[in-house]
C-alpha positions as CSV (number, residue, x, y, z in Angstrom):
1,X,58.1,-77.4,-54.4
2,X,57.7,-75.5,-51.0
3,X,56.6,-76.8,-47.6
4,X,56.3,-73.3,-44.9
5,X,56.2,-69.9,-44.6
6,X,58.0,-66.6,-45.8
7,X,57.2,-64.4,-43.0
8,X,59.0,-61.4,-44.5
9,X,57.8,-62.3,-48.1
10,X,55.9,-58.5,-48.4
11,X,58.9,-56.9,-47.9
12,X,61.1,-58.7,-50.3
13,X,58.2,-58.8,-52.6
14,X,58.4,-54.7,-52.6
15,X,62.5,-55.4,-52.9
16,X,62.6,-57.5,-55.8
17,X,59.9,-55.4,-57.8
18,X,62.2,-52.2,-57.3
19,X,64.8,-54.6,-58.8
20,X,62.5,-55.1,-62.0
21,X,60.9,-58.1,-61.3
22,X,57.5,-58.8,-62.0
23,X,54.6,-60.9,-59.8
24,X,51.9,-62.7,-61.2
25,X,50.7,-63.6,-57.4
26,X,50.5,-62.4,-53.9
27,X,51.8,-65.9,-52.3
28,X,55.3,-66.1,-50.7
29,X,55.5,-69.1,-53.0
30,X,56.7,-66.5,-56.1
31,X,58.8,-64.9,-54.2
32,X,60.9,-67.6,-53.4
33,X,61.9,-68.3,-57.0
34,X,61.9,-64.3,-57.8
35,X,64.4,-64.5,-55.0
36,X,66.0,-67.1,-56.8
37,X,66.6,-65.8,-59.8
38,X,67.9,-62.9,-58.2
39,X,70.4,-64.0,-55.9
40,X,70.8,-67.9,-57.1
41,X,71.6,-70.8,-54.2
42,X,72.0,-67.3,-51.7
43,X,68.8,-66.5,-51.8
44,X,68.0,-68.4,-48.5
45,X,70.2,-65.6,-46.7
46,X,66.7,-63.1,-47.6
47,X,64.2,-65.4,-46.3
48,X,63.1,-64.9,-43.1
49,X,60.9,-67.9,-42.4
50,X,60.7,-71.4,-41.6
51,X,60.7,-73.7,-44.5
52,X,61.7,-76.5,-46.9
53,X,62.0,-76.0,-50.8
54,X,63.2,-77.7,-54.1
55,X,63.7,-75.6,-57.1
56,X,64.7,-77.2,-60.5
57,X,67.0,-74.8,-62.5
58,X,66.4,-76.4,-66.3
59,X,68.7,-73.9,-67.9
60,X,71.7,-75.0,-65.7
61,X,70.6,-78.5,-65.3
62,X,70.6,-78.2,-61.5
63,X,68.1,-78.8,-58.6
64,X,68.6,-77.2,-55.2
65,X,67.1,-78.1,-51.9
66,X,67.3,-76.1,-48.8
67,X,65.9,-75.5,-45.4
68,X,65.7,-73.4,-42.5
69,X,68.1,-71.9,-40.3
70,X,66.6,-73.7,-37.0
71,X,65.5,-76.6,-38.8
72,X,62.2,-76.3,-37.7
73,X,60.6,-77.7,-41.3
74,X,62.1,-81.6,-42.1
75,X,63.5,-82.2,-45.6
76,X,64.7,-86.2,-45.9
77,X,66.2,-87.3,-49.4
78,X,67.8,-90.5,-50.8
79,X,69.5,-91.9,-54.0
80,X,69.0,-95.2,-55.7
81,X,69.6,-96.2,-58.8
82,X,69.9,-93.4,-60.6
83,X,67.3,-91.4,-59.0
84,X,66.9,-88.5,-56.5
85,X,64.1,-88.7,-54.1
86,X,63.0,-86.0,-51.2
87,X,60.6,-85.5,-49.4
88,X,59.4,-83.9,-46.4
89,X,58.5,-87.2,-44.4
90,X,60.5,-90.3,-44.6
91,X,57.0,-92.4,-44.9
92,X,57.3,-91.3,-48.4
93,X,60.6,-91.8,-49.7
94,X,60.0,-95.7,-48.6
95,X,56.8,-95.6,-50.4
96,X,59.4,-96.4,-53.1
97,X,59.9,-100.0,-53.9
98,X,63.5,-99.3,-54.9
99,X,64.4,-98.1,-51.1
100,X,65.8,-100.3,-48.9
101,X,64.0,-100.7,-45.4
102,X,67.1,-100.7,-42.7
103,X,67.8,-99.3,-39.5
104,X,71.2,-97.2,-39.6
105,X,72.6,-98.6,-36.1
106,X,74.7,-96.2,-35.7
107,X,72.2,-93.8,-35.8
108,X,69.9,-95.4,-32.7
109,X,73.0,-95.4,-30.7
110,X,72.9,-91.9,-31.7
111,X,69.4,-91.3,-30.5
112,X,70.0,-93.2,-27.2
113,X,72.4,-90.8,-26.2
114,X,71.6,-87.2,-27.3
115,X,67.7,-88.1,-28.4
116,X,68.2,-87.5,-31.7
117,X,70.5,-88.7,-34.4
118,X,73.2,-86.7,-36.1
119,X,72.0,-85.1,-39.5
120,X,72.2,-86.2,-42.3
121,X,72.1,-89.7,-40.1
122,X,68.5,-90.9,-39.7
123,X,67.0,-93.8,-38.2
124,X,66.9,-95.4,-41.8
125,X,70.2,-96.1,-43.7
126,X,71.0,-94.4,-46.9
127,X,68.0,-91.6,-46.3
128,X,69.5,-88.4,-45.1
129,X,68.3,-85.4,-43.6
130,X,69.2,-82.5,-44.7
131,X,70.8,-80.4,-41.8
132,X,69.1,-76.9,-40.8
133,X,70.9,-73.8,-42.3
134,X,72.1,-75.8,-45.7
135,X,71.4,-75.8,-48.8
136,X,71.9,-78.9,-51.1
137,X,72.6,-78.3,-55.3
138,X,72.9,-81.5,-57.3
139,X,74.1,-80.7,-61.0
140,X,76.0,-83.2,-63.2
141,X,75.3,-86.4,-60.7
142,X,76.8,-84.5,-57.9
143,X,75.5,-84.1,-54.8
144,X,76.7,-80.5,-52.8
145,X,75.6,-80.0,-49.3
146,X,76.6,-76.2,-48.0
147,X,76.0,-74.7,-44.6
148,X,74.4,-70.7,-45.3
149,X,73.9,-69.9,-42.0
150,X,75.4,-70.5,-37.9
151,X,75.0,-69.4,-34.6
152,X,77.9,-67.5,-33.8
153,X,78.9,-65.6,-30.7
154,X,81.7,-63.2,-29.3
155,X,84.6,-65.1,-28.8
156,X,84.9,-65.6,-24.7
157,X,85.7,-61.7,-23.0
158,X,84.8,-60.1,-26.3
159,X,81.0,-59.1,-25.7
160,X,80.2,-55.3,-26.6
161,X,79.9,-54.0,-22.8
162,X,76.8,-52.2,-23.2
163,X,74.1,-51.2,-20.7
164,X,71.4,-53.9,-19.6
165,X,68.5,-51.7,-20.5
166,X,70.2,-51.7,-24.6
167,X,69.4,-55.4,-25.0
168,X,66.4,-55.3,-22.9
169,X,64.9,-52.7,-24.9
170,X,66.7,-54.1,-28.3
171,X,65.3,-57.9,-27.0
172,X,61.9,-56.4,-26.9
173,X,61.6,-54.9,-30.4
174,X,62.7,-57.6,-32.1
175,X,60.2,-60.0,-30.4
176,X,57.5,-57.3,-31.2
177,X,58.6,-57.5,-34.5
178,X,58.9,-61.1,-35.2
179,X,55.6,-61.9,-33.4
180,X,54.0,-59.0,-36.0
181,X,55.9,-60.9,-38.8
182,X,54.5,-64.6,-37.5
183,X,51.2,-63.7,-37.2
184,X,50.2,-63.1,-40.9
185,X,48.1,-65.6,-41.9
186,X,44.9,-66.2,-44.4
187,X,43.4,-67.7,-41.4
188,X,42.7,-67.8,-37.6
189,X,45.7,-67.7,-35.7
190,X,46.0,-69.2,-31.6
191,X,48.4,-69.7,-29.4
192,X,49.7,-72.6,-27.0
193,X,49.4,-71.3,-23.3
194,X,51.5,-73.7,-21.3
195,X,52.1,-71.7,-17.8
196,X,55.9,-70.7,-18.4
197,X,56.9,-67.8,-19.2
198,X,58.1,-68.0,-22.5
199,X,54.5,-69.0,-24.2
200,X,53.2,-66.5,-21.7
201,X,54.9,-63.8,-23.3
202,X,54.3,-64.9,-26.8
203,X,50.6,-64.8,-25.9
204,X,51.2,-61.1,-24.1
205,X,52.6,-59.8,-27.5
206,X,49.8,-61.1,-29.5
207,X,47.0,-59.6,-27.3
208,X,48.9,-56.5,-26.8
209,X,49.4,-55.8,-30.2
210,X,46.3,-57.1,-32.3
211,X,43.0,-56.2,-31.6
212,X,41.2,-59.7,-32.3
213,X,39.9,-62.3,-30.2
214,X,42.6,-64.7,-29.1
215,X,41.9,-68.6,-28.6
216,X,44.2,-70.5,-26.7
217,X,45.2,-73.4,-25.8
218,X,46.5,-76.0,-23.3
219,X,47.3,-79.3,-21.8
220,X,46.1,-80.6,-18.5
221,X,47.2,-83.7,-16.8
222,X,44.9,-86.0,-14.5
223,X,48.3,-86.8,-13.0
224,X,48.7,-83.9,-11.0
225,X,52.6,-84.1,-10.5
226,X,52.6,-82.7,-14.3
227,X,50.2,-80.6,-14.3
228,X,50.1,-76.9,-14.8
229,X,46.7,-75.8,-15.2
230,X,46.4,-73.5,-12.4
231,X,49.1,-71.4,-13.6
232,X,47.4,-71.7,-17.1
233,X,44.1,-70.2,-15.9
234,X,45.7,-67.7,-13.7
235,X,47.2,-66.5,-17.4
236,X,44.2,-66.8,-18.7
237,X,42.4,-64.2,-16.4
238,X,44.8,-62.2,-17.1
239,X,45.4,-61.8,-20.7
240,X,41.3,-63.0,-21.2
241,X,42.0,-65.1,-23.7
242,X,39.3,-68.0,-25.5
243,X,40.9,-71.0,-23.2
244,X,40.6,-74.5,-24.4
245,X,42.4,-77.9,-22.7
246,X,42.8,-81.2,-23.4
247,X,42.7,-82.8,-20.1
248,X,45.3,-85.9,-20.8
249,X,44.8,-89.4,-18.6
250,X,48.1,-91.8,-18.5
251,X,45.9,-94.4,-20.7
252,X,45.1,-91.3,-23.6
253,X,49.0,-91.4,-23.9
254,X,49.3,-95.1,-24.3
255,X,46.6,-94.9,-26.5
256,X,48.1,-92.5,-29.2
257,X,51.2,-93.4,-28.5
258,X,51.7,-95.8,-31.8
259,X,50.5,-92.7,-33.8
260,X,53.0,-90.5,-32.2
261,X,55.9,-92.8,-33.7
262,X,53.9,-93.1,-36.9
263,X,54.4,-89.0,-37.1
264,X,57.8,-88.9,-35.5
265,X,59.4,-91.6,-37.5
266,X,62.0,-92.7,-35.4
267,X,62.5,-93.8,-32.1
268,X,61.9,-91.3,-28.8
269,X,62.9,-91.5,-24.9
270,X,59.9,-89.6,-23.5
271,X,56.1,-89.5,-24.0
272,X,56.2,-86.0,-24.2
273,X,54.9,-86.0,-27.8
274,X,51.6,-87.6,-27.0
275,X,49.8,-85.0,-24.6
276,X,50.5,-82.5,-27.8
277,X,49.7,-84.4,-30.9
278,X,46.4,-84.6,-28.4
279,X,46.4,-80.7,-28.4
280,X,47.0,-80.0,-31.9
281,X,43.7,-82.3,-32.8
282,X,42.1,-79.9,-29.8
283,X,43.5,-76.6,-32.1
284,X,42.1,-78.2,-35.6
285,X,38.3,-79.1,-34.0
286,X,38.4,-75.6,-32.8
287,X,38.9,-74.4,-36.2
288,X,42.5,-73.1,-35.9
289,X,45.1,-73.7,-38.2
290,X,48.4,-71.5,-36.6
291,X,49.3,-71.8,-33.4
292,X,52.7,-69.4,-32.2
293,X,54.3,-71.0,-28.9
294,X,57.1,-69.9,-26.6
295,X,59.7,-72.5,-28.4
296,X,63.1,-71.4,-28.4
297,X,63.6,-69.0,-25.2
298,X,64.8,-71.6,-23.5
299,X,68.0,-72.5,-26.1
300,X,68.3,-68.8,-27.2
301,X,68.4,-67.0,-23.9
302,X,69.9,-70.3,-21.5
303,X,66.7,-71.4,-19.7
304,X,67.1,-74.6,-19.1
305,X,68.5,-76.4,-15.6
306,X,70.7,-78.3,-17.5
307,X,73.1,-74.3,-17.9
308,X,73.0,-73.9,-14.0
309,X,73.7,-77.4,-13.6
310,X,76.5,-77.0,-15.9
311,X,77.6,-73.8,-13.5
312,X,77.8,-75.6,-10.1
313,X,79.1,-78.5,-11.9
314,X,82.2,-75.8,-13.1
315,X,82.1,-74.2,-9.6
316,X,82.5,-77.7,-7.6
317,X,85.7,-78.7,-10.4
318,X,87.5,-76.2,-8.2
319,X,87.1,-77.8,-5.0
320,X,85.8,-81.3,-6.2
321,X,86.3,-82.9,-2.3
322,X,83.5,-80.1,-1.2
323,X,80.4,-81.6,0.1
324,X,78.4,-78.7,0.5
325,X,78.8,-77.5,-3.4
326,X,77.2,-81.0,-5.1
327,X,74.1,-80.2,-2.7
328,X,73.5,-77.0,-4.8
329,X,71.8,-79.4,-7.3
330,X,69.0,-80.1,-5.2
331,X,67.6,-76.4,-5.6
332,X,67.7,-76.9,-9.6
333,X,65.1,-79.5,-9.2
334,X,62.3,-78.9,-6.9
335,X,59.7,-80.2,-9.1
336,X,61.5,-83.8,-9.0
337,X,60.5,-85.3,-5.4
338,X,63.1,-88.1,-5.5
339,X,66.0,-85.6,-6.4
340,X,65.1,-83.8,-3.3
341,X,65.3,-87.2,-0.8
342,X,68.6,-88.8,-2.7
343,X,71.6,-89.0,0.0
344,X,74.4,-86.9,-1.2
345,X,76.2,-90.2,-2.2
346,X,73.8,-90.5,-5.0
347,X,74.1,-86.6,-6.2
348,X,77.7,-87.0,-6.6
349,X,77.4,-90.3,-8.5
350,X,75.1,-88.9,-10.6
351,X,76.2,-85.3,-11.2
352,X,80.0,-86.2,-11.0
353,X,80.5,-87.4,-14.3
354,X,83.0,-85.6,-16.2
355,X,83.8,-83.2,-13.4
356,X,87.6,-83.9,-13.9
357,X,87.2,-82.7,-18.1
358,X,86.0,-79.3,-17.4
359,X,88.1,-78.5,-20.7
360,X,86.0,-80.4,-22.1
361,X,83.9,-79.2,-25.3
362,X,81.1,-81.2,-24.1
363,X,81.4,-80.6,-20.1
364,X,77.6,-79.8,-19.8
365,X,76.0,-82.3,-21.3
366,X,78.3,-85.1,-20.4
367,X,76.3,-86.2,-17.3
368,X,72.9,-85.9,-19.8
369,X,74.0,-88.2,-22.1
370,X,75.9,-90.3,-19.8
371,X,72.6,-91.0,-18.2
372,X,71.0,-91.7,-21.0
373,X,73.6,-93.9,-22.8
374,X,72.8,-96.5,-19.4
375,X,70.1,-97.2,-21.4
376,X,72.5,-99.0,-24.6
377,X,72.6,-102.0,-22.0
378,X,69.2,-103.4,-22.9
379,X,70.9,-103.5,-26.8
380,X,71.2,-107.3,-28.4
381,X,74.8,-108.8,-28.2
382,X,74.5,-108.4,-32.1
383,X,73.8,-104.7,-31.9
384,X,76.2,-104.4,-29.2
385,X,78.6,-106.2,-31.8
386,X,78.1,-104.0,-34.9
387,X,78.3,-100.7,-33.0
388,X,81.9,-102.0,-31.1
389,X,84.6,-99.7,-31.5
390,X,81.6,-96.5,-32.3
391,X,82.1,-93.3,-30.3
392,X,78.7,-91.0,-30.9
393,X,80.5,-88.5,-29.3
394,X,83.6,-88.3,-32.0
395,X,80.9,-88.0,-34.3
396,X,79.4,-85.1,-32.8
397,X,82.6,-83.4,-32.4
398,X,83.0,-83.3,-36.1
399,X,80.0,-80.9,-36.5
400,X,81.4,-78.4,-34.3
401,X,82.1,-74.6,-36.3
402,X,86.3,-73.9,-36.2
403,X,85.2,-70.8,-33.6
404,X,83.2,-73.1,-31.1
405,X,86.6,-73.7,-28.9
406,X,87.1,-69.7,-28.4
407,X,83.9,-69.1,-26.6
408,X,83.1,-69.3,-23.2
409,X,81.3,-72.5,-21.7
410,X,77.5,-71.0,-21.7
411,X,77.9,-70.5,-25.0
412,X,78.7,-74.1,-26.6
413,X,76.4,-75.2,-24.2
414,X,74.1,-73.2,-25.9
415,X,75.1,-74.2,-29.1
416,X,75.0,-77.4,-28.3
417,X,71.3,-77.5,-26.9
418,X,70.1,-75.0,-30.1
419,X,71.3,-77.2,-32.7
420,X,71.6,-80.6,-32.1
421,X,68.7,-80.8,-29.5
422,X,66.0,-78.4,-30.5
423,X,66.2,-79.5,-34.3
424,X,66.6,-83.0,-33.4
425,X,63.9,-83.5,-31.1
426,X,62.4,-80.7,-29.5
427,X,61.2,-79.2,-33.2
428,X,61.0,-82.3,-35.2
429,X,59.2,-84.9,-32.5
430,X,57.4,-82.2,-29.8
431,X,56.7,-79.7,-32.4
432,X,56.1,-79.8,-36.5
433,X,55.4,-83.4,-36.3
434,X,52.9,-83.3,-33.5
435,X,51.3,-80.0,-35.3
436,X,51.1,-81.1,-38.6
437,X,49.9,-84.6,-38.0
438,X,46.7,-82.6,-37.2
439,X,46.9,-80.2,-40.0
440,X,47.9,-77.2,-37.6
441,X,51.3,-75.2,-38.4
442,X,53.3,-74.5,-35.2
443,X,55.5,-71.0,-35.2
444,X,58.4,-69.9,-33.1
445,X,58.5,-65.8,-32.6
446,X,61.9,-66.5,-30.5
447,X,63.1,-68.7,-33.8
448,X,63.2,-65.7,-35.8
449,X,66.7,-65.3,-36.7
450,X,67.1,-62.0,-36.0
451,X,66.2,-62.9,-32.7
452,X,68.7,-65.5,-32.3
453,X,71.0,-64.0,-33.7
454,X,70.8,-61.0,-31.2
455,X,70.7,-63.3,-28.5
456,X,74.3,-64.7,-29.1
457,X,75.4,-61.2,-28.7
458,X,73.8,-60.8,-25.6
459,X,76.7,-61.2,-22.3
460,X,76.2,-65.0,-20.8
461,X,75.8,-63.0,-17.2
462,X,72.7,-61.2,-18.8
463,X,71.1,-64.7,-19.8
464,X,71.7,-66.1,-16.8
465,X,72.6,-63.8,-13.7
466,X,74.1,-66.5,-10.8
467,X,71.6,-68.8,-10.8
468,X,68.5,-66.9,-12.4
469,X,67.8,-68.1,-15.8
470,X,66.3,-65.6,-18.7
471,X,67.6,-62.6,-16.5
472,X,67.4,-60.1,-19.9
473,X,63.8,-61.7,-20.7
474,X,62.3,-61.0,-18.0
475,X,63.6,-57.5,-17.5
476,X,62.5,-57.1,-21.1
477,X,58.8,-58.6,-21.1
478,X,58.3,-59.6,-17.5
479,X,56.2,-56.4,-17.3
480,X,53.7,-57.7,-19.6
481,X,53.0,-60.6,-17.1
482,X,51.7,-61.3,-13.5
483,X,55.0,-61.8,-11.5
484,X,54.3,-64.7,-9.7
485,X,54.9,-66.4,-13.4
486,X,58.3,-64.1,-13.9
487,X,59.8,-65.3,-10.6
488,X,58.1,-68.8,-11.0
489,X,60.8,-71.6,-10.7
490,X,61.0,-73.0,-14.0
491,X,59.4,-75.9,-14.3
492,X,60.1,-78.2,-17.7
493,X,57.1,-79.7,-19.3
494,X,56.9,-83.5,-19.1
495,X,54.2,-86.5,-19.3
496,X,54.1,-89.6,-17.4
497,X,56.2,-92.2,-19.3
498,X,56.4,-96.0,-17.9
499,X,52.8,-95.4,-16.0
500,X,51.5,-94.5,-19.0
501,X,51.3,-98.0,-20.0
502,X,51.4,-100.1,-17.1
503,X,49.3,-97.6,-14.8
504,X,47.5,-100.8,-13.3
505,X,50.1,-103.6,-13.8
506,X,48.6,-104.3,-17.6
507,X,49.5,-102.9,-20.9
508,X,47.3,-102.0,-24.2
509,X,47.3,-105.3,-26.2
510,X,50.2,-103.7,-29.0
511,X,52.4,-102.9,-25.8
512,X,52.6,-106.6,-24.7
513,X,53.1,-107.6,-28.2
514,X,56.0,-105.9,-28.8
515,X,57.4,-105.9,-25.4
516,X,57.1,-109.4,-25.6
517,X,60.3,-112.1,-25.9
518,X,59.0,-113.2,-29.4
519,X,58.9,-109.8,-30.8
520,X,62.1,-108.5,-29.1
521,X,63.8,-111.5,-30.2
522,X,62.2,-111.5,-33.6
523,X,63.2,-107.6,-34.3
524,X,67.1,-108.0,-32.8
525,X,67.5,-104.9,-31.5
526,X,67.1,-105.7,-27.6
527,X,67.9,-108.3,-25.6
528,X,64.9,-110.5,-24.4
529,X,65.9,-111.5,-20.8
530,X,66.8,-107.4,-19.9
531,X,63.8,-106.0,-21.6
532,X,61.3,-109.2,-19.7
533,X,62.9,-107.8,-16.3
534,X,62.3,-103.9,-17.0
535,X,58.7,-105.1,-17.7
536,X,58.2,-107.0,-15.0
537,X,59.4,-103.8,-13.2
538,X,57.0,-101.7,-14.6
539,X,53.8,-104.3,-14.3
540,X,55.1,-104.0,-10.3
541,X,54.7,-100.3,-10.3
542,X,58.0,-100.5,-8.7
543,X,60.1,-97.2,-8.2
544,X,61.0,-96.2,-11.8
545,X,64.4,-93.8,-12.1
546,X,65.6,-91.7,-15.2
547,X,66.8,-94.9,-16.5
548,X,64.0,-96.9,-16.9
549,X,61.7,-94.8,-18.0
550,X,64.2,-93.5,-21.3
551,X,64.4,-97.4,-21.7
552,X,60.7,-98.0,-21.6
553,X,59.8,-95.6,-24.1
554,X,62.7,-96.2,-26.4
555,X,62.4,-99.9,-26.8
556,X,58.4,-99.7,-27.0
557,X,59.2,-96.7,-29.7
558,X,62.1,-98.6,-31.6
559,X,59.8,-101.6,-31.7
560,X,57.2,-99.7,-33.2
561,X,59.3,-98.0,-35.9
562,X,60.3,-101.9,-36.6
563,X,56.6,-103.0,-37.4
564,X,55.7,-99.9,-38.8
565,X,58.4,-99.1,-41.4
566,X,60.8,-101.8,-41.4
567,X,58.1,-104.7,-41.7
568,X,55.6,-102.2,-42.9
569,X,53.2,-103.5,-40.8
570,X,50.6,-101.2,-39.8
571,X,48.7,-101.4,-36.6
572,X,45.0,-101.8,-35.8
573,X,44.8,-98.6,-33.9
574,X,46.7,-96.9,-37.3
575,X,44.5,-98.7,-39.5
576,X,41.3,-97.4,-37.8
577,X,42.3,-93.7,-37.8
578,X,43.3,-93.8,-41.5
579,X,39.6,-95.5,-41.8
580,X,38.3,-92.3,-39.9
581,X,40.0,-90.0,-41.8
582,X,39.0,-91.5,-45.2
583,X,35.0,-91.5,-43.5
C-alpha cells in the first residue's frame, strides 16, 4: 500500500534490473517492493521521494511501514484488540467502532506551545504517528519503530572551509537536479508563486529548464496588510508565467475554516491554512494536479527571523543591561506595525525570556513558545489539573540526536525548526493537507534530501551572513530573479486570524456556537468565563496582540475537532460540501 512519489524510481529501476530483477510495470509502485526484496527494511535509504508505504512480508510473517525523511506524507496507526490499523488520515482509523474517541491532553498542551504535537503523540490518544525518517516492522505481536535517516551537521568549528563559490555552485546543481527529478509527472505540473524568493526560484528553475507552458499560482488578500500581489505580478512579468489568484476576503476564511480542521485533524493557532486549501481548489479547477513550491528554504538554509532573533538575542546575553542591543529587534519586523511603536519596555519583556539560559538547547525558541504557551491560561481547571506536574519541553528534549549538544546554536535551531515545526505544522496543516483535500499533490525541490543534506554542511556564516538570511541562496540563484525580490526584506506569509470572524462585531452561526458558554463548558477543555471575555474582545474589534489571536484560533479549532471527531458530529457547512462532491 503506497501513498506518494518515487522521484528517482527510473534510476533505481535501471539499478535493480542490472541486479537481475525483473518489472512487470513502469510505476514507481514496483519498485518499491523490488527495492524491498533487495535491500529488506533499508530499502528506504534508496528512495528518493516523499511518501508513505505498508508492505506485508508473508514469508516472514512481518509488515513494515515507513515514511519519508521530512515527513512530508502522514502515516497514523493504532492497535486494539488484537488488530493493527494505519492509515494515512486519522478520519479513518476512527471509522473503526473498536477505537476509542479521546483527546490525548498532553498532546494539545503540546500543540499550544510548539504548534504541533510530538510524534508518535497526536491529538487522539492511543493513535500514533509515525515520525518522519522511520520505519516501523511488526512481526510476532511486536511493534519496532527505527529511525533510518537525521539531519546531521559538523560538529561546532568543524565545517570543511571551502570557498563560497563551491557551495554556491554545488547549491545550485542540486536544486537543478531535484527540481528535474520533481517535475516528472503523467500530468500537468504548476507551481505556487507567492512573491518570496524561495517559490520564486523554484518557479525560475522550472521555466529555465523545461520548455512548456507554466501555470501559476497565487493568493491575494482584500486585506492589504497581507497581501503580496504586487510582488507576485512583478514575478510574473518576469518569468511570463499562466498567472491565476484566488483573491481571499476575511469572511472566505471564516467560511472554510471548519473544513480546514476537517483536513488538518487537530487543533491550529493561525488561519493560515485557509487562504491555501482556497488555492489548491483554484489549482484542481484549472486542471492541475502537481504543484512544486519554495517549502523548505527557509528551515534548510536559516530564513526565518526567528535565527536573527535568536543572534541579537545571543549578542545582548553579553551585555544584558544594554539598551540599545534589544532595539535591534525592531528591524527584524518591519512588516508588523505594532512591533515598530512598542516602547523598549515592552521589547525586553517580550524578547527577554530566557536571555540568562543561553546554554540552553532550546535558547531560540524559548521566547516562541513562551509566547505561545500564554495561551494554556484559557485551559479548564480540570485540564489545568490533569496536565499538573507535565513539562512539554522535557518531552521534547528526549527527541534530541546524542550529537545535537556539539553543534553550534544556528544549527539546533535549525534542527529544531526542520523537524519538529515543518513536519508538524508547516507540511502536515499548510501543505499536504491543504493540497490533497483538493486532490492536488504539493512537492518540495529544497525537501530533496540531497539538498538538505548539503545544506547542513554548509558554514552557519554562509546561511546567514550578520543579519542577511539565505546569504549562499541568493548568491547561488539570485541571478535567475529581479533583485528587488533578492534583497526584498523577508516577509512571512500570514492571514488575518481573529478578524476573520468577527470582522464586523458578528460571527458565522458555527463560531458563536462553539464559542459559546454552553459548548465551552459542555466540551471541558476551556474555561467559559476567559474564553466569553476574549470574545467579547474580539466582537469590540479591540487591539488584538500575538496572544489573542493564537487563542482565538485554537479554542475555535480545538472546539471543532471536539464536534467533529470526538462527538462525530458533522457540521452543516461539512455536510453540504460532501453533498457537492457526491452531485
Amino acid at each position: 500500500v503506497f501513498n506518494g512519489e518515487i522521484f528517482n524510481y527510473l534510476e533505481l529501476r535501471e539499478e535493480l534490473i542490472n541486479k537481475g530483477h525483473t518489472f512487470y510495470t513502469k510505476s514507481d509502485t514496483e519498485v518499491i517492493i523490488h527495492a524491498y526484496e533487495e535491500y529488506g527494511s533499508r530499502c528506504v535509504d534508496y528512495l528518493n521521494g516523499q511518501f508513505a508505504f505498508a508492505i506485508w512480508n508473508k514469508r516472514k510473517n512481518e509488515l513494515m511501514l515507513a515514511r519519508d525523511r521530512m515527513g512530508i506524507r502522514p502515516l497514523f496507526y493504532t492497535a486494539v484488540n488484537n488488530s493493527f490499523i494505519f492509515s494515512s488520515e486519522i478520519k479513518s482509523i476512527l471509522h473503526n467502532k473498536e477505537v476509542a474517541r479521546e483527546i490525548d491532553l498532553f498532546a494539545l498542551d503540546q500543540i499550544f506551545t510548539f504548534w504541533g504535537a510530538i510524534p508518535p503523540r497526536t491529538i487522539f490518544k492511543n493513535i500514533m504517528e509515525l515520525p518522519p525518517a522511520h520505519f516501523l516492522i511488526i512481526r510476532d505481536g511486536r511493534i519496532d519503530v527505527k529511525r533510518y535517516w537525521d539531519l546531521k551537521f559538523p560538529e561546532e568549528g568543524e565545517y570543511t572551509d571551502l570557498p563560497e563559490e563551491y557551495y554556491a555552485e554545488r547549491l545550485e546543481e542540486l536544486l537543478i537536479d531535484s527540481t528535474r527529478l520533481q517535475l516528472r509527472s503523467d500530468v500537468p505540473v504548476g507551481a505556487y508563486l507567492s512573491g518570496g524568493l524561495d517559490s520564486s526560484i523554484t518557479t525560475a528553475l522550472i521555466k529555465k529548464y523545461t520548455n512548456s507552458p507554466l501555470k501559476t499560482f497565487s493568493v491575494a488578500f482584500e486585506d492589504k496588510a497581507y497581501d503580496e500581489s504586487s510582488y507576485q505580478r512583478s514575478l510574473v512579468n518576469h518569468l511570463n508565467t499562466d498567472h491565476r489568484e484566488v483573491i481571499c476576503k476575511n469572511s472566505d476564511i471564516a467560511r472554510v475554516f471548519p473544513d480546514v480542521i476537517w483536513h488538518t485533524e487537530k487543533p491550529i493557532l493561525r488561519t493560515a491554512p485557509a487562504p491555501l486549501y482556497l488555492l489548491s481548489k483554484l489549482v484542481r479547477d484549472s486542471g492541475i494536479k502537481v504543484v512544486l513550491t519554495g517549502e523548505g528554504a527557509d528551515e534548510v538554509l536559516a530564513g526565518y527571523d526567528i535565527f536573527k532573533e535568536a543572534k541579537i538575542r545571543r549578542f545582548w546575553a553579553k551585555m544584558p543591561d544594554s539598551k540599545f542591543r534589544p532595539a535591534l529587534l525592531r528591524r527584524l519586523y518591519p512588516y508588523l506595525p505594532a512591533m515598530q511603536t512598542q516602547s523598549k519596555f515592552y521589547l525586553e519583556a517580550f524578547f527577554k525570556t530566557g536571555i540568562s539560559e543561553i546554554s540552553d538547547e532550546f535558547f531560540s525558541h524559548l521566547p516562541r513558545w513562551d509566547t505561545t504557551s500564554k495561551i494554556k491560561e484559557f485551559f479548564s481547571s480540570d485540564v489545568r489539573g490533569a496536565l499538573s506536574g507535565y513539562n512539554a519541553l522535557e518531552e521534547l528534549r528526549t527527541t534530541l540526536g546524542t550529537d545535537f549538544s556539539k553543534w553550534d546554536w544556528l544549527s539546533k535551531a535549525q534542527y529544531i525548526e526542520s523537524t519538529k515545526l515543518l513536519p508538524g505544522y508547516i507540511l502536515s496543516s499548510q501543505g499536504d493537507r491543504m493540497a490533497m483535500a483538493n486532490s492536488v499533490e504539493g512537492r518540495f525541490p529544497f525537501l530533496d534530501h540531497r539538498v538538505v543534506e548539503f545544506c547542513c554542511a554548509i558554514p552557519p556564516n554562509l546561511k546567514m551572513k550578520v543579519l542577511k538570511e539565505k546569504y549562499i541562496l541568493k548568491k547561488a540563484l539570485g541571478k535567475h530573479l529581479p533583485q528587488d525580490i533578492v534583497k526584498r526584506t523577508k516577509q512571512p506569509y500570514m492571514a488575518p486570524d481573529s478578524k476573520s470572524f468577527f470582522g464586523n462585531g458578528t460571527a458565522p452561526d458555527y463560531v458563536e456556537d462553539l464559542l459559546s458558554q454552553r459548548s465551552i463548558k459542555e466540551s471541558g477543555y476551556f474555561n467559559p468565563q476567559s474564553v466569553e471575555r476574549l470574545v467579547n474582545k474580539c466582537r469590540k474589534n479591540l487591539a488584538m496582540g500575538f496572544k489573542d489571536n493564537m487563542a482565538l484560533v485554537g479554542i475555535l479549532s480545538m472546539q471543532l475537532v471536539d464536534r467533529l471527531f470526538i462527538k462525530n458530529n458533522k457540521l452543516q457547512s461539512l455536510m453540504n460540501n460532501d453533498l457537492r462532491a457526491a452531485g
